[in-house]
C-alpha positions in Angstrom: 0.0 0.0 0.0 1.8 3.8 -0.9 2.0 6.0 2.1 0.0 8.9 1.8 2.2 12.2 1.6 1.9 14.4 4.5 0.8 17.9 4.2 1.2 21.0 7.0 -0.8 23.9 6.9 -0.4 26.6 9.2 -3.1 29.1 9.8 -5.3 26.2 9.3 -8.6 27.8 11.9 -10.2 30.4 9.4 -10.2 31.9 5.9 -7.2 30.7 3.1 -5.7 28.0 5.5 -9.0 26.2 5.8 -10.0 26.1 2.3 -6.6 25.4 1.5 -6.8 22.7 3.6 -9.4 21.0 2.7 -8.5 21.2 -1.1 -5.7 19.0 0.0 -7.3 16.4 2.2 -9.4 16.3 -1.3 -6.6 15.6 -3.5 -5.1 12.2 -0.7 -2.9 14.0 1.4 -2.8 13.4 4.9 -3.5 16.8 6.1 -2.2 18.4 9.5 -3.1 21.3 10.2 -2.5 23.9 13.2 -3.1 26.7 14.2 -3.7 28.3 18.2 -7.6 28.3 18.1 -7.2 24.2 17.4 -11.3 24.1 18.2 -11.5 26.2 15.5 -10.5 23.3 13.1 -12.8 20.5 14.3 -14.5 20.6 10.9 -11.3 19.3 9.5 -10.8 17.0 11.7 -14.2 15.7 11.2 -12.6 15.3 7.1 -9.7 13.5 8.5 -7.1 16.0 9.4 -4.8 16.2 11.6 -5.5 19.7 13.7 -2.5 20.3 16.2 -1.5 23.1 17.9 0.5 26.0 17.2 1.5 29.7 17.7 3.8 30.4 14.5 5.4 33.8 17.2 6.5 31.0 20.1 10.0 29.5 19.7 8.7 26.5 21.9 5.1 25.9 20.2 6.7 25.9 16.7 9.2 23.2 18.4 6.4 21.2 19.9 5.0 21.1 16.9 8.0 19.5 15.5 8.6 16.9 17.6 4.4 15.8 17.5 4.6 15.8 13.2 8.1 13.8 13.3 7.2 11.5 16.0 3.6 11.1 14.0 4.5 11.0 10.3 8.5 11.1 10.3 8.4 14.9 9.1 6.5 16.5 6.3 6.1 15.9 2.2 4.4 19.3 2.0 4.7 22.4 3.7 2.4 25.2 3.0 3.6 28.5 5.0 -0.2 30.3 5.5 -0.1 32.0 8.5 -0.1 35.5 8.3 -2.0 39.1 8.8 -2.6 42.6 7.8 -0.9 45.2 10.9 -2.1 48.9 9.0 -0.9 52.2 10.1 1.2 54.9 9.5 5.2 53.6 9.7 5.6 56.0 12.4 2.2 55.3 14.0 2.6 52.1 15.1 4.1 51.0 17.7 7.5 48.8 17.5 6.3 45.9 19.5 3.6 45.4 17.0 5.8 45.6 14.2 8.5 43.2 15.8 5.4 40.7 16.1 4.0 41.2 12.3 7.4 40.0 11.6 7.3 36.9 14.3 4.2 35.2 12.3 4.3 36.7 8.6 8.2 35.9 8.4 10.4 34.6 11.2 7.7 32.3 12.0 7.5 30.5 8.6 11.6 30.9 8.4 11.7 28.7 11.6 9.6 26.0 9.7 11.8 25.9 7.3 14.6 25.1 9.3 12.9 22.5 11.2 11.2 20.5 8.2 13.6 20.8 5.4 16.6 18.8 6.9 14.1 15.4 6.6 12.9 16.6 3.0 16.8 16.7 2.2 17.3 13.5 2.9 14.8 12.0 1.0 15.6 14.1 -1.8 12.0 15.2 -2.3 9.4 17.8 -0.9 7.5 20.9 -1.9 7.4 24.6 0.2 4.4 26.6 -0.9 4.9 29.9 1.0 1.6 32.1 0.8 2.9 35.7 0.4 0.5 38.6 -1.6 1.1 40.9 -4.7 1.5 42.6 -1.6 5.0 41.6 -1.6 5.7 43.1 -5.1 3.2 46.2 -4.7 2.6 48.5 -2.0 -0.4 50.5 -0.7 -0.5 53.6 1.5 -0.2 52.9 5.0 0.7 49.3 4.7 4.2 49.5 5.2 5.1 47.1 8.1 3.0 44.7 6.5 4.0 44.7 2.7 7.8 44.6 4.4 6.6 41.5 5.4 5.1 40.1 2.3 8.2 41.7 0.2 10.5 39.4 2.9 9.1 36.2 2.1 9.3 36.6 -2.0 12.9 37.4 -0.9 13.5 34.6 1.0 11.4 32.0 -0.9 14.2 33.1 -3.9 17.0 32.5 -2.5 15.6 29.1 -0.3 14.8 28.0 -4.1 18.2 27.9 -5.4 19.2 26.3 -1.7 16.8 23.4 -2.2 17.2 22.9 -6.2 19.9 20.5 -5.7 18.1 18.5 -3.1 14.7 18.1 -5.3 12.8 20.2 -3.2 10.4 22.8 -5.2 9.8 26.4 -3.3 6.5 28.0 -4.5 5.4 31.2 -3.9 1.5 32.2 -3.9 0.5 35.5 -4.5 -3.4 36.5 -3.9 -4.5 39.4 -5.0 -8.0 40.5 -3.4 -9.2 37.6 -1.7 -12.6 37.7 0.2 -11.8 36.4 3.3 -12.2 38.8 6.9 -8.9 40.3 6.0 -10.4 43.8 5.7 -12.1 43.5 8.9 -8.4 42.3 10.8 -7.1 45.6 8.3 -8.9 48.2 9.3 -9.0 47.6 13.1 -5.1 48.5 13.7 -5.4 50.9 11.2 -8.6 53.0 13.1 -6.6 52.2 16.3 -3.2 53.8 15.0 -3.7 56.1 12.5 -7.9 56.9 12.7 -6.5 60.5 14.3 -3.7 62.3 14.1 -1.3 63.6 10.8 -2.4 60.6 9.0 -6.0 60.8 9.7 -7.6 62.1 6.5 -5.5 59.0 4.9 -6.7 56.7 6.9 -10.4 57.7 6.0 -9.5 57.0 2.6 -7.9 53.8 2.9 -10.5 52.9 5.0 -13.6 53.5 2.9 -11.0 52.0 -0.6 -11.0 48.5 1.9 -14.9 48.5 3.3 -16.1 49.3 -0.4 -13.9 46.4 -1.3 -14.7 43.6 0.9 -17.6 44.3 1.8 -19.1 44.7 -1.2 -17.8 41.2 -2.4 -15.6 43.1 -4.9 -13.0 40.4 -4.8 -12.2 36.2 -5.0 -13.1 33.4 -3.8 -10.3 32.1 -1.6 -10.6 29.2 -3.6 -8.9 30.0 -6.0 -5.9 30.4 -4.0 -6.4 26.5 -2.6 -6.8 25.6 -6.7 -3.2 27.3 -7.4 -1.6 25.5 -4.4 -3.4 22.0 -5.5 -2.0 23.1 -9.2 1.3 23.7 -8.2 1.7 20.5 -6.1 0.5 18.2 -8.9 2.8 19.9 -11.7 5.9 18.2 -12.4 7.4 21.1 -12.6 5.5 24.4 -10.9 5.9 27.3 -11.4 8.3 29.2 -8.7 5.1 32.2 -8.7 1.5 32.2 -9.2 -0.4 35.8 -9.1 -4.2 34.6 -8.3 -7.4 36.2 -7.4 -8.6 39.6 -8.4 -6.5 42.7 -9.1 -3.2 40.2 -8.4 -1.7 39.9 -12.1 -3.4 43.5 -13.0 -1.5 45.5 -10.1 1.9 43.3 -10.5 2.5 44.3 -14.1 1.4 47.8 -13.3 4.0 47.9 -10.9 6.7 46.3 -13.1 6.1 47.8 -16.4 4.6 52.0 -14.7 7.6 52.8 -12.5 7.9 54.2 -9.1 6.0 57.5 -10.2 3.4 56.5 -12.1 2.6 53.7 -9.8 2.3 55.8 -6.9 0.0 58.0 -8.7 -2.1 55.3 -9.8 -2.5 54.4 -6.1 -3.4 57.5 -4.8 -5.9 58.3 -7.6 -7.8 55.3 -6.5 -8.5 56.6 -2.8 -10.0 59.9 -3.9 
């Protein structure tokens, strides 16, 4: 009988990581899946997932983790890097503890992941890393900065683990969503009111504001399925792709940006929050 492959997906409770999720356990995988609200994943485990713990900011949980998916399956066929989320407000707004821990789960979390699961995908010579970033890591939006730092990180880092793993057989794939309709606006908009609502940056913040609430809202965006489609795509291809640009606005504002220049782009950005 062949062993299913094993699949981890962090960020697994709510929105992409669920869907995603469940578009694997579809496809055969044998699906863990963790996140720190674990009886937020009951569903999946009702599918046949795996739902463990995990806080993707905590050296120790991320460890625990680990040991529980090694001592379980012997390490990991698949990861998918999902965990993330938006931190808006002015650069010089928000506070530097916040910022530090946008960078603990959008980055240094996934980064520690890495380190953990790759050494077992070495040795057998085989494995995939889907790393969900944004064409908010090749665009940028008013406002945004500490996040789309983030997002730029990881398509840095996913391009240089890439030519790491080559050798070993390992595939590194990027995913970039463009406007996906999950409750992203809603975690968006909070900090943002919170930091930046009064202040210099106030009449700004209106605007970017109102551009998000008209967006999601008004359903003006994808269905995050679309994102687990491009994942499931990518890990059936024989050879993937090392990018894919999905879901509204994604391939449309990323060659913008690479073909309008700084200038223009930034123009184009504003105009839209009028």
């Amino acid at each position: 009988m062949t062993r299913k492959q094993t699949a981890l997906v962090t960020g697994a409770s709510s929105g992409l990581g669920k869907v995603i999720a469940k578009q694997l356990i579809k496809d055969g995988y044998d699906v863990v899946v963790a996140a720190r609200r674990v009886e937020k994943m009951q569903d999946l485990r009702a599918l046949g997932a795996h739902p463990m713990a995990l806080d993707v900011s905590d050296e120790a949980s991320i460890g625990a983790l680990h040991a529980q998916i090694t001592a379980q399956f012997g390490g990991v066929d698949v990861l998918v890097n999902n965990a993330g989320f938006g931190l808006f407000g002015a650069v010089e707004d928000v506070p530097m503890s916040e910022v530090r821990y946008q960078f603990e789960v959008n980055l240094f979390g996934m980064g520690r992941l890495i380190q953990l699961f790759t050494p077992s995908m070495r040795q057998k010579k085989a494995g995939k890393i889907v790393n969900i970033a944004s064409m908010g890591g090749k665009i940028y939006t008013p406002l945004g900065a500490w996040y789309h730092a983030t997002k730029h990180a990881v398509e840095g880092l996913s391009d240089c683990l890439r030519l790491e793993l080559a050798p070993f057989g390992i595939d590194v794939i990027v995913i970039e969503p463009g406007i996906i309709l999950t409750d992203f606006g809603a975690v968006l908009d909070g900090p943002l009111q919170k930091y930046s609502g009064k202040g210099a940056f106030a009449d700004l913040a209106a605007k970017v504001s109102r551009s998000t609430v008209e967006t999601y809202e008004k359903g003006n965006g994808s269905s995050p399925q679309v994102v687990a489609d491009a994942v499931s795509h990518a890990l059936k291809a024989r050879r993937p792709r090392t990018r894919y640009a999905v879901g509204k606005f994604a391939r449309t504002l990323i060659g913008l940006r690479a073909w309008a220049g700084d200038r223009m782009f930034d123009r184009a950005i504003l105009s839209a929050l009028r």
